[in-house]
Backbone bond lengths (Angstrom), bond angles and torsions (degrees), N, CA, C in turn:
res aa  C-N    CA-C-N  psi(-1)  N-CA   C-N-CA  omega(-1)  CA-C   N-CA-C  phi
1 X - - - 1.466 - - 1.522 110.93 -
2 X 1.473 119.25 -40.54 1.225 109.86 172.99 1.256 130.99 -76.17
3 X 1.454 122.46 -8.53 1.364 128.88 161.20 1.464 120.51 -71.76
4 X 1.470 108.65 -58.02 1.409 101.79 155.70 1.775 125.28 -58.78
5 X 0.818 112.20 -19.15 1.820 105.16 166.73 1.563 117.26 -74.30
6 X 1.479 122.92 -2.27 1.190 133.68 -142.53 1.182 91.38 -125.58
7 X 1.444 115.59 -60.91 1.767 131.79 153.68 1.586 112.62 -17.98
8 X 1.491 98.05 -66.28 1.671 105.15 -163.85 1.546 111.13 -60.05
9 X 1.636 95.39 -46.32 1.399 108.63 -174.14 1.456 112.29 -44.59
10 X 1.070 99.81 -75.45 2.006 111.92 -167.94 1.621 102.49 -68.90
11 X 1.726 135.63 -3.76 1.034 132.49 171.53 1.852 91.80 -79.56
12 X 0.794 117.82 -42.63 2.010 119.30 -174.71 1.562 106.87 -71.04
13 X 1.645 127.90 -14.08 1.271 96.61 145.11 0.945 134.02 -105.81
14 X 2.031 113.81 -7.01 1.607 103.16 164.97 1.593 121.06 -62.49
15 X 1.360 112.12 -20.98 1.646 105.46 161.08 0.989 113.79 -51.20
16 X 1.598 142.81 -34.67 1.534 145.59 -133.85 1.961 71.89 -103.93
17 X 1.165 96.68 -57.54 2.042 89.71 -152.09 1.484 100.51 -59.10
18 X 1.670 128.29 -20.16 1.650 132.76 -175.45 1.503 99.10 -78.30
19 X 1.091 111.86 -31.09 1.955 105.02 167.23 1.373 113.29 -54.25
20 X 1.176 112.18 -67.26 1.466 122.60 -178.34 1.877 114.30 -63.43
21 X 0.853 130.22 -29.76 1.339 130.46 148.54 1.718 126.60 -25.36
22 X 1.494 76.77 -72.46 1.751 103.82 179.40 1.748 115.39 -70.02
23 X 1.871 101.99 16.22 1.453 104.74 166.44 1.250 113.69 68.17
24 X 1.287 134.69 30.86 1.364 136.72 171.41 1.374 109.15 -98.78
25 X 1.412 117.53 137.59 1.331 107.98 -176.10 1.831 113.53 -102.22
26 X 1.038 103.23 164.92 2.165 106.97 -161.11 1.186 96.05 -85.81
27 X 1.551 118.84 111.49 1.864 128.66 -174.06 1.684 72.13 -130.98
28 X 1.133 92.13 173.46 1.749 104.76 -160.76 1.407 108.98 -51.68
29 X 1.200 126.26 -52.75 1.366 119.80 -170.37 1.119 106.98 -54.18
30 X 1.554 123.31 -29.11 2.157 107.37 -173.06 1.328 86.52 -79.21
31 X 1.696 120.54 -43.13 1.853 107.58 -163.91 1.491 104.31 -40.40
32 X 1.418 103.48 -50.18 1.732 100.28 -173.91 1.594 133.86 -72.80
33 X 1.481 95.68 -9.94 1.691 105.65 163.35 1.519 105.07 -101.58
34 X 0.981 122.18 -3.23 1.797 122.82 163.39 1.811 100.97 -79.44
35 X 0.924 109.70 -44.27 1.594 96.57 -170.41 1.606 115.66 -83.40
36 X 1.617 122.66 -10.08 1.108 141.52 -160.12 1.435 91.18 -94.86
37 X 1.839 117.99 -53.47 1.179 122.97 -165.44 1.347 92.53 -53.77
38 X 1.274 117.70 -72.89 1.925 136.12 -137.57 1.357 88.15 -69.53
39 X 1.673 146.02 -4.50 1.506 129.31 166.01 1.386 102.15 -76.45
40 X 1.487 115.87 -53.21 1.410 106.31 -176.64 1.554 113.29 -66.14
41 X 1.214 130.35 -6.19 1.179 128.86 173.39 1.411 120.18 -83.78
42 X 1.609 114.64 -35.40 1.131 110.07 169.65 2.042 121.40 -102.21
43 X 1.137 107.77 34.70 1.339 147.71 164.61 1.433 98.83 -89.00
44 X 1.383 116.27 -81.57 1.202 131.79 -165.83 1.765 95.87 -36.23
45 X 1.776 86.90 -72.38 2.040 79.98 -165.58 1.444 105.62 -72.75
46 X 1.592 138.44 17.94 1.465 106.81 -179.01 2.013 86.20 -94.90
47 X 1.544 117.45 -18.05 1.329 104.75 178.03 1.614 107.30 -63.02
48 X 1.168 117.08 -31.03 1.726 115.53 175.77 1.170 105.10 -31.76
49 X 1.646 95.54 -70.44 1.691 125.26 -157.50 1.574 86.19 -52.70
50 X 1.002 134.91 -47.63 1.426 119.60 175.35 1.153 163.53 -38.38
51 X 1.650 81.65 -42.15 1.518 120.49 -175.45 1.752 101.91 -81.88
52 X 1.525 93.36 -25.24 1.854 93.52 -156.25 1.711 83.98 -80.94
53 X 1.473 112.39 -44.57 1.374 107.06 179.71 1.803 122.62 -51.19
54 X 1.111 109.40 -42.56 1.761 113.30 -169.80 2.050 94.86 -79.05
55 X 1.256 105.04 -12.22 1.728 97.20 179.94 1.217 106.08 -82.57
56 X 1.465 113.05 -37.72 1.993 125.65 178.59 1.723 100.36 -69.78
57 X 1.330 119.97 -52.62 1.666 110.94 175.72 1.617 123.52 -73.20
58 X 1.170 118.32 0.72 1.730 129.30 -161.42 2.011 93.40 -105.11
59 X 1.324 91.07 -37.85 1.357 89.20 -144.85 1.682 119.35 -114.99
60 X 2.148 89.73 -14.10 1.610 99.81 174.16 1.570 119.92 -147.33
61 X 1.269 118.78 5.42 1.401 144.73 -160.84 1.626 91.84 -129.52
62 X 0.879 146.57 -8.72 1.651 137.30 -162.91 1.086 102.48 8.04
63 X 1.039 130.12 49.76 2.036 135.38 155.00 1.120 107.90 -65.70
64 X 1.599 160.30 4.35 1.456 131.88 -140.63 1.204 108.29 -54.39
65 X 1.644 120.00 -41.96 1.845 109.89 -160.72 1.700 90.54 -70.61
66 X 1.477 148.05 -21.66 1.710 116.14 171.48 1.722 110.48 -66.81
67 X 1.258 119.86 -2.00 1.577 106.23 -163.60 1.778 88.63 -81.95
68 X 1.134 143.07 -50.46 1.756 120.54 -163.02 1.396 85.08 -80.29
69 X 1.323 159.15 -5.14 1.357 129.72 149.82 1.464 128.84 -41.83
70 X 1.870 86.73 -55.80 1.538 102.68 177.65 1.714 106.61 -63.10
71 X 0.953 118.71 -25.07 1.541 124.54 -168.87 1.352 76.14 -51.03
72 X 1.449 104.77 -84.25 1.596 122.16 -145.16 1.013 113.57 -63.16
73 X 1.452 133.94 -15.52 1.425 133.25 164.38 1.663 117.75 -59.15
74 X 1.839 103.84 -45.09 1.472 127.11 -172.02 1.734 79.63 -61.13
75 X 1.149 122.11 -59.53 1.640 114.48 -144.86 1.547 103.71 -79.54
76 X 1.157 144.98 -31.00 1.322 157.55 159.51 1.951 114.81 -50.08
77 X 1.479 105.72 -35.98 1.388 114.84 -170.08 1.353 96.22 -99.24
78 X 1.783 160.79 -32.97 1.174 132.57 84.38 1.473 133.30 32.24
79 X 1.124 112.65 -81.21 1.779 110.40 -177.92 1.206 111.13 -57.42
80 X 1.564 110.81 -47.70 1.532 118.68 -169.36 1.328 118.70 -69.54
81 X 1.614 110.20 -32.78 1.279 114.45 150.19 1.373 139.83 -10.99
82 X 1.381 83.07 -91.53 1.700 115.67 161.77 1.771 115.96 -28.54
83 X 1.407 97.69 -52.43 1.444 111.69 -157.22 1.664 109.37 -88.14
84 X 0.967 118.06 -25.20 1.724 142.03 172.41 1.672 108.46 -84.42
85 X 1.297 111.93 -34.85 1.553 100.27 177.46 1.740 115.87 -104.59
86 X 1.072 119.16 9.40 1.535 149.90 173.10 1.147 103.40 -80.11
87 X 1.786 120.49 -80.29 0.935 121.80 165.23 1.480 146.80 -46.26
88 X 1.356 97.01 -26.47 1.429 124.22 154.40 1.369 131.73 -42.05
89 X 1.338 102.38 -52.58 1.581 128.15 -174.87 1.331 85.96 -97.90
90 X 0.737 158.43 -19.24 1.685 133.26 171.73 1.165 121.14 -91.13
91 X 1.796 116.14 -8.29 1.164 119.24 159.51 1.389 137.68 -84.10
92 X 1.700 94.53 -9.35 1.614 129.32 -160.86 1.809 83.32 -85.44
93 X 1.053 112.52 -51.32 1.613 121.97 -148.89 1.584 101.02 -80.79
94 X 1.527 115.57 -39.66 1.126 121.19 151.62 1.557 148.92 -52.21
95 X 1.631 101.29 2.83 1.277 108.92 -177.08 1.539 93.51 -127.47
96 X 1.392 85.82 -144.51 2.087 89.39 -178.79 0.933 122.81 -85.66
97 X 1.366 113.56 8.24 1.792 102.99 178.71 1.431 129.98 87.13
98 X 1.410 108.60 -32.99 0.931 116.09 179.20 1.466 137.26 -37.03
99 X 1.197 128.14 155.59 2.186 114.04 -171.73 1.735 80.80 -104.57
100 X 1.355 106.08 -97.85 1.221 133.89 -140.53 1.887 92.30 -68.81
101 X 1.581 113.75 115.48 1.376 120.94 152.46 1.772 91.63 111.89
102 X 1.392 103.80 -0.35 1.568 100.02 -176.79 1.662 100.20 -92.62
103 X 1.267 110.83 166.79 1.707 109.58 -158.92 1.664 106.51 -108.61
104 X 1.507 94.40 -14.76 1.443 114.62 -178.44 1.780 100.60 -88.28
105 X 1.138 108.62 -42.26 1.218 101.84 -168.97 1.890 112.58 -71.31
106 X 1.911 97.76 -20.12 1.543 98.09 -176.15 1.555 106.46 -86.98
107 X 1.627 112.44 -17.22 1.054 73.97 171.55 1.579 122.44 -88.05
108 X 1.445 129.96 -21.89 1.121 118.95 -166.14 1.682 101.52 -65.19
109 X 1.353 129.37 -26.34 1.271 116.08 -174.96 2.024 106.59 -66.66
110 X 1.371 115.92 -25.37 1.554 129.22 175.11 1.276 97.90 -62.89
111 X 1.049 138.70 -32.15 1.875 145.74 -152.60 1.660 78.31 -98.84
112 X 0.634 118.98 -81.55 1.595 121.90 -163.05 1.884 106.27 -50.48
113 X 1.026 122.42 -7.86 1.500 134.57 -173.16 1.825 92.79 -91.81
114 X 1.378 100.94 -67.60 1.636 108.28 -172.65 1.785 118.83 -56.38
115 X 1.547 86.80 -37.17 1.289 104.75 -178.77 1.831 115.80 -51.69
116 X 1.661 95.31 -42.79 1.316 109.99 -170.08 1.611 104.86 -71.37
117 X 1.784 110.22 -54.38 1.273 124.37 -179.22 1.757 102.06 -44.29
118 X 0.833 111.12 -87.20 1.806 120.26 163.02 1.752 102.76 12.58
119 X 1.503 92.33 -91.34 1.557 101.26 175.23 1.367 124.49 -35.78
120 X 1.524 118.81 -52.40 0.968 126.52 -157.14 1.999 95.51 -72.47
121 X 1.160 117.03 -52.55 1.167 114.69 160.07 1.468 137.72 -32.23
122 X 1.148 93.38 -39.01 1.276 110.58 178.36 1.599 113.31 -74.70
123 X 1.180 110.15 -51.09 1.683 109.93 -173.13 2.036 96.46 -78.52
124 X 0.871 116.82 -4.07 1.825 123.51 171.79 0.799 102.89 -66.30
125 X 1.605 120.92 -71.56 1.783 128.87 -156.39 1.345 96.02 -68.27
126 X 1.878 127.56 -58.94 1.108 127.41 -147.85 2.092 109.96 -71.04
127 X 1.708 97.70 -35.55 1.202 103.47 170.51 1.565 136.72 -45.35
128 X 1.796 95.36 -55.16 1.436 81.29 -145.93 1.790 93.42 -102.37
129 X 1.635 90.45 17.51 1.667 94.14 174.46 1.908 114.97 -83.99
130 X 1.735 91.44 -23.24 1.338 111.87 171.51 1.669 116.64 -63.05
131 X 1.418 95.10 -50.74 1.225 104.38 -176.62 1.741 131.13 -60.32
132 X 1.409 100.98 -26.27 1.678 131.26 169.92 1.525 98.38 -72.62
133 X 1.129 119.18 -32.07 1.795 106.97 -148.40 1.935 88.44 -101.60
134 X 1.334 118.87 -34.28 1.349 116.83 168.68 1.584 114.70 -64.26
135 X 1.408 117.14 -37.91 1.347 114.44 168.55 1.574 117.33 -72.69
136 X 1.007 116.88 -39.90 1.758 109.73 179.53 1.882 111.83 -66.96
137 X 1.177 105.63 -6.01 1.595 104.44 -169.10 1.738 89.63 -74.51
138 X 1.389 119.58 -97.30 1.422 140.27 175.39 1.224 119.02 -115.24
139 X 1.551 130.15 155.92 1.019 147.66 -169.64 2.195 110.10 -95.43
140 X 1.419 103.12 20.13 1.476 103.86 -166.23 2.077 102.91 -65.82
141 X 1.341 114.63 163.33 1.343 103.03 151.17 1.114 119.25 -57.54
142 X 1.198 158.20 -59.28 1.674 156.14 -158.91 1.795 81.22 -64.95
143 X 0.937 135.11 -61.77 1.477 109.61 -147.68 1.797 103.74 -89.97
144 X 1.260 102.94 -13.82 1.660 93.99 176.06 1.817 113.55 -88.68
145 X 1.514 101.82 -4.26 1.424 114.81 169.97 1.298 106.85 -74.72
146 X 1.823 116.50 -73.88 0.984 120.28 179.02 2.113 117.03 -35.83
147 X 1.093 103.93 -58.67 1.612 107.93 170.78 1.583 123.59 -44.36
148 X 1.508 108.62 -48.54 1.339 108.22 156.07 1.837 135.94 -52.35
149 X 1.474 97.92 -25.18 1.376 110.96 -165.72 1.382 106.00 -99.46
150 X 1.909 110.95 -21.07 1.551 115.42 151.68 0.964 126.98 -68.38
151 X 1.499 142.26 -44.83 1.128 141.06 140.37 1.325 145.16 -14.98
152 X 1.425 96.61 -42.87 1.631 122.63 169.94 1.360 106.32 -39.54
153 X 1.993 83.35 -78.00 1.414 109.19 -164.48 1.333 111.03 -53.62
154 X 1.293 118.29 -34.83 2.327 116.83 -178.28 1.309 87.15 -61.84
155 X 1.194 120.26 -49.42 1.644 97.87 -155.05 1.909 114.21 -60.76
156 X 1.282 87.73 -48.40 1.656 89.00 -163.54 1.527 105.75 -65.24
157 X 1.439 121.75 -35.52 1.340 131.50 -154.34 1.890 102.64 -81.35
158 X 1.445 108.27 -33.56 1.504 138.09 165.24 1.610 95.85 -52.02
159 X 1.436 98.69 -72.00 1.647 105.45 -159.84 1.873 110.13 -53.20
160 X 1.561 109.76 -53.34 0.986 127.59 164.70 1.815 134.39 -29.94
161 X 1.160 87.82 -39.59 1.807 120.46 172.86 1.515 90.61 -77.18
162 X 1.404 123.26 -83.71 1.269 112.74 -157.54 1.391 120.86 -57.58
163 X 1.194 117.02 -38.43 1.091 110.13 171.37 1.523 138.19 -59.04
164 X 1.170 101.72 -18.96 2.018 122.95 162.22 1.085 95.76 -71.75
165 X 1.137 156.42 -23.84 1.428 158.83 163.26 1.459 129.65 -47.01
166 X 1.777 95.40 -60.34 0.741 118.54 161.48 1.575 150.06 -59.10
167 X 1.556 100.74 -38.02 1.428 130.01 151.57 1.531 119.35 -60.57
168 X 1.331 114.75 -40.57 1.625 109.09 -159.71 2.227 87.68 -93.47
169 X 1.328 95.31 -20.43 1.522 80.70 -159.02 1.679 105.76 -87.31
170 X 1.392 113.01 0.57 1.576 123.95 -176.14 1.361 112.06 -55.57
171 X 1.090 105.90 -43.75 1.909 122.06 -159.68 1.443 96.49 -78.40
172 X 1.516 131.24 -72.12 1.518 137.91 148.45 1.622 112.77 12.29
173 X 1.985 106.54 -63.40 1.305 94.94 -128.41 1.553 82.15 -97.38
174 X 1.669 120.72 -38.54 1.257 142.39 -162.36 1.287 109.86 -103.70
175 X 1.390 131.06 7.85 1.247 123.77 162.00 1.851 114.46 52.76
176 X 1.495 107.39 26.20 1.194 111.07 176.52 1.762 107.43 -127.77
177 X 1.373 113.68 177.03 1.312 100.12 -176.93 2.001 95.76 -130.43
178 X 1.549 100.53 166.98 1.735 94.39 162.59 1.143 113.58 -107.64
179 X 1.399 123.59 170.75 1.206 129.09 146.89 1.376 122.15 -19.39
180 X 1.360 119.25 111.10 1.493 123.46 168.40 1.521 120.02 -42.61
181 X 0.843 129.93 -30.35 1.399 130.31 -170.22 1.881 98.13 -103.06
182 X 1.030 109.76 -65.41 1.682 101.85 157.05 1.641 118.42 -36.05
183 X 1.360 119.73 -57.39 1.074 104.00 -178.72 2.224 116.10 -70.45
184 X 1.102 85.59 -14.35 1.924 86.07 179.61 1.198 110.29 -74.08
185 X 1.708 125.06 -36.18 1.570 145.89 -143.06 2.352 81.52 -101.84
186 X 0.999 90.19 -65.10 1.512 90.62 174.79 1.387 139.64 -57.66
187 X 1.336 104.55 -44.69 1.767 117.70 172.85 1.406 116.89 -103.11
188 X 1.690 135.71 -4.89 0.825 114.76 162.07 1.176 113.15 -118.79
189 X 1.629 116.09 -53.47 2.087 123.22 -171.12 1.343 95.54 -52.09
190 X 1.838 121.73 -79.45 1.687 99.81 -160.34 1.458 111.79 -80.30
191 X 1.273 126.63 1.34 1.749 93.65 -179.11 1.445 102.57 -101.48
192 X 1.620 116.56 -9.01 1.572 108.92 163.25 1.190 120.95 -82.10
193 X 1.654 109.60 -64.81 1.696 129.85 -177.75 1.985 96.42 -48.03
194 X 1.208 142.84 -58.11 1.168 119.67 -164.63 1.808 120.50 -76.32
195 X 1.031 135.03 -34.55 1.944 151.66 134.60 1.810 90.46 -25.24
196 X 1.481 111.65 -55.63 1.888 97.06 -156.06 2.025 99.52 -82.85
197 X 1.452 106.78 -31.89 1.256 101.10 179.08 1.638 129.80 -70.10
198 X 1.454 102.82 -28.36 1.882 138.13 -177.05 1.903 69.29 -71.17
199 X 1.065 142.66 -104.52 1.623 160.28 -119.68 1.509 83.29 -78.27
200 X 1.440 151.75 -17.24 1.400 139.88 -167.28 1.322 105.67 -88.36
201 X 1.750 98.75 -47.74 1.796 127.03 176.06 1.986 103.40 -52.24
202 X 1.347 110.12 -41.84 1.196 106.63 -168.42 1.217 105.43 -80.30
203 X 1.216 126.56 -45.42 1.617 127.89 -173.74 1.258 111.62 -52.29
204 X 1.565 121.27 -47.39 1.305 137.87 -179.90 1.426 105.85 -65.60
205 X 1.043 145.55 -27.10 1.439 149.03 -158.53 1.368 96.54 -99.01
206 X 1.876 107.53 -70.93 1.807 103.68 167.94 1.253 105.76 -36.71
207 X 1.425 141.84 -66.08 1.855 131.33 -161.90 1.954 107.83 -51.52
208 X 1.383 106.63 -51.27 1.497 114.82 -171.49 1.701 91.67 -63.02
209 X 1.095 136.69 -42.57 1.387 130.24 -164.49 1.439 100.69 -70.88
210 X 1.426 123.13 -50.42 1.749 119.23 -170.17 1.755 112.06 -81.70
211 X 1.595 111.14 -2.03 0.932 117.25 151.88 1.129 133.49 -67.05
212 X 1.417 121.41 -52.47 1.506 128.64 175.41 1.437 109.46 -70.25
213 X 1.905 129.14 -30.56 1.169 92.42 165.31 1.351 130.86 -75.99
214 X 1.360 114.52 -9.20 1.351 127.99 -161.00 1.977 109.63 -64.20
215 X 1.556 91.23 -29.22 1.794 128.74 -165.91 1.780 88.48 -69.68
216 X 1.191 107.32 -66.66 1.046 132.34 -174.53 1.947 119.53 -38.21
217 X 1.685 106.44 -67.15 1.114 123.37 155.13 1.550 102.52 -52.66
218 X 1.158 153.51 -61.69 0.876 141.98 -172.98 1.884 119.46 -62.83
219 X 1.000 93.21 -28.09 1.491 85.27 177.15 1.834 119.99 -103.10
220 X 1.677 93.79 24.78 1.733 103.30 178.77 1.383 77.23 -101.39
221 X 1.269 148.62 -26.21 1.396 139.92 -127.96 1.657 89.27 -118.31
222 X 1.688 133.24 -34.71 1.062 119.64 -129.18 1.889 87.72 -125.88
223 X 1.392 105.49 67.95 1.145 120.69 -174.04 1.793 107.65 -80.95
224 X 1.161 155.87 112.63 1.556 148.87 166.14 1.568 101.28 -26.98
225 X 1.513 126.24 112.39 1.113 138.66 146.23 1.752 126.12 -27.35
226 X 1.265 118.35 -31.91 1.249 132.52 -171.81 1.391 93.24 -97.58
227 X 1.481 135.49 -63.31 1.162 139.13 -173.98 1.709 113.76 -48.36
228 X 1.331 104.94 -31.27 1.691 114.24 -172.73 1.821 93.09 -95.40
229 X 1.572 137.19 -22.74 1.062 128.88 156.21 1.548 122.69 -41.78
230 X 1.760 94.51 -78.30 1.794 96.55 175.03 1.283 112.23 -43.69
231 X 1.496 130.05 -63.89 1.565 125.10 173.50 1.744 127.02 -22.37
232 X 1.522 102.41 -49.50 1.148 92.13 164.44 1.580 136.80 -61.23
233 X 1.579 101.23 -52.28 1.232 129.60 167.66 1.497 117.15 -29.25
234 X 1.419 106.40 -44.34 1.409 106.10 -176.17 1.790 118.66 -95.28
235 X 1.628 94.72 -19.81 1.453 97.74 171.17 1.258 93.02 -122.81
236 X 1.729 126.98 102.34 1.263 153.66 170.58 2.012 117.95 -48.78
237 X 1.887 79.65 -31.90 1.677 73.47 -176.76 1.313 111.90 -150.45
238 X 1.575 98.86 61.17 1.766 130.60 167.15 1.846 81.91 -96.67
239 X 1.252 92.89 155.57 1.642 122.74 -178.42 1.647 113.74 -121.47
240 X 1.433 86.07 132.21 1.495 92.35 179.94 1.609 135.32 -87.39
241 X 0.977 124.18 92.56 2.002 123.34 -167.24 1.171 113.89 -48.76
């Protein structure tokens, strides 16, 4: 369930980024599937940030009693989410509309700054603490792969974050703006599209992997009844497990 929730999520903002592709410009209805998308998107990666966290406390921290803290923190910071940027937009939509000089509109672009910073933090600490604790175990290929492939992922998914940060928080701080197409190519395609495409590749890979063992277990199990009859039959005093 959580892969497919993870699926759906980050599939609802590559819809959002195929609008904007296809040269349509954001009149209220995309504003409001832009802000709808990017919750489930940043849903999506704070469950990452999660996952990477309960693998670092499960598996090298022997913390278990902080993990339903962290649960309930993850699931509470989530709701409020939801419920703060909802309300948000219904207050946005309720007024004039306006972007630039509106107070509603700065802050949700500030929410989307912290939001990003947040994350990006998050996949830092949880990463490259992962990445140390897989290297200090053994030096095997599988685990100096895996470490490399943690590493990877902090960096880009890190880099990716900050740099949405960086983009959304320019205008805010410096009272200047970028290039429209710079700012679309910069703050939305690669620091979303490459994090949502890397996390699409993985989801899909995790499903094909628990498939084949699943195939697997199933076909230790899924022996012909008749075939395991004669077998016996003919070897009288083979034993059954």
């Amino acid at each position: 369930h959580t892969i497919e929730g993870k699926k759906t999520s980050i599939s609802g903002r590559v819809a959002w980024l195929s609008l904007f592709i296809h040269g349509q410009s954001e009149d209220i209805a995309t504003f409001v599937v832009n802000r709808l998308s990017f919750l489930f998107f940043v849903s999506a990666f704070t469950v990452v940030v999660f996952y990477w966290a309960e693998t670092y406390h499960k598996n090298y921290n022997n913390s278990h009693n902080f993990l339903p803290k962290l649960a309930l923190f993850f699931s509470v910071f989530n709701i409020s989410l939801w419920l703060f940027q909802i309300a948000l937009l219904g207050m946005w939509i309720g007024s004039s509309r306006k972007r630039e000089g509106n107070l509603l509109y700065d802050i949700n672009i500030l929410t989307d700054v912290v939001l990003s910073a947040m994350i990006a933090i998050g996949f830092m600490f949880y990463g490259f603490r992962l990445m140390f604790k897989k290297f200090s175990y053994d030096y095997t290929d599988d685990r100096v792969y895996d470490a490399i492939k943690m590493t990877v992922l902090t960096l880009v998914f890190s880099l990716c974050f900050l740099m949405r940060v960086y983009m959304f928080s320019y205008r805010p701080v410096t009272n200047k703006y970028f290039n429209i197409y710079v700012f679309y190519i910069f703050g939305y395609y690669l620091t979303e599209g490459i994090p949502t495409l890397i996390q699409l590749y993985i989801v899909h890979s995790t499903r094909v992997k628990e498939e084949r063992i699943t195939q697997i277990i199933e076909d230790l199990y899924s022996d012909d009844p008749q075939q395991e009859t004669k077998h016996l039959l003919h070897n009288p005093h083979t034993s059954v497990h």
